[in-house]
N, C-alpha and C positions, 0 to 999 in steps of 0.2 A: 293757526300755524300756516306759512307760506306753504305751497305745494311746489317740492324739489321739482316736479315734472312740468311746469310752465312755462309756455316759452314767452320768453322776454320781450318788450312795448322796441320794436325795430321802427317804430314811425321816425324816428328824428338821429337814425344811427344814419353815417356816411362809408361808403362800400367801396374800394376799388377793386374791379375785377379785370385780371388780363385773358386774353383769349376770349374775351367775350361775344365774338361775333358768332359762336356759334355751338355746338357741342355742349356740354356740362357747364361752359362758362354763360353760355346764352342763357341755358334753362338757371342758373345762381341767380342771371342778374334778373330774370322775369320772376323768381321765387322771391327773392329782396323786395322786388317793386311790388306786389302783392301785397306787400307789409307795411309798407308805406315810406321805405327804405328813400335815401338820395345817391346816384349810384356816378360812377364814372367809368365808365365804359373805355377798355385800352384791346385794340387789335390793329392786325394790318390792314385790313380789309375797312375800308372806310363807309365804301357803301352798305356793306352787310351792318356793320355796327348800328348806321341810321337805321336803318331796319330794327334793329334789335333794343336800341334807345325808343322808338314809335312805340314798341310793344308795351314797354316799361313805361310809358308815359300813361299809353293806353292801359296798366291794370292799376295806378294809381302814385307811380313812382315816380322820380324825378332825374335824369339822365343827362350825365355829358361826356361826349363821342370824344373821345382820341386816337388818333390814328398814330401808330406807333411804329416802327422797324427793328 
């Protein structure tokens, strides 16, 4: 019997997160990349985002920066 309590194969799901440069939305999208997530990163802050896209690269995820208004 499957186990209700498994969390589900996130290796090949695709993410967008806004606010992500930083707060709850930084820590979603480094939590995602952990998983093997491919993420697309939306903030105003463009240099923070790259920053936050490195991190995601660097835990195993796949990241791209957009810089929004």
């Amino acid at each position: 019997m499957d186990n209700p309590r498994a969390v589900p194969d996130r290796s090949g799901l695709k993410v967008v997160i806004t606010g992500a440069s930083s707060g709850i939305g930084e820590a979603t999208a480094v939590a995602f990349a952990k998983e093997g997530a491919s993420l697309v990163l939306a903030a105003r802050d463009a240099k923070a985002l790259e920053a936050v896209a490195k991190s995601c690269r660097d835990a195993g995820g796949h990241a791209l920066v957009v810089a929004t208004d």
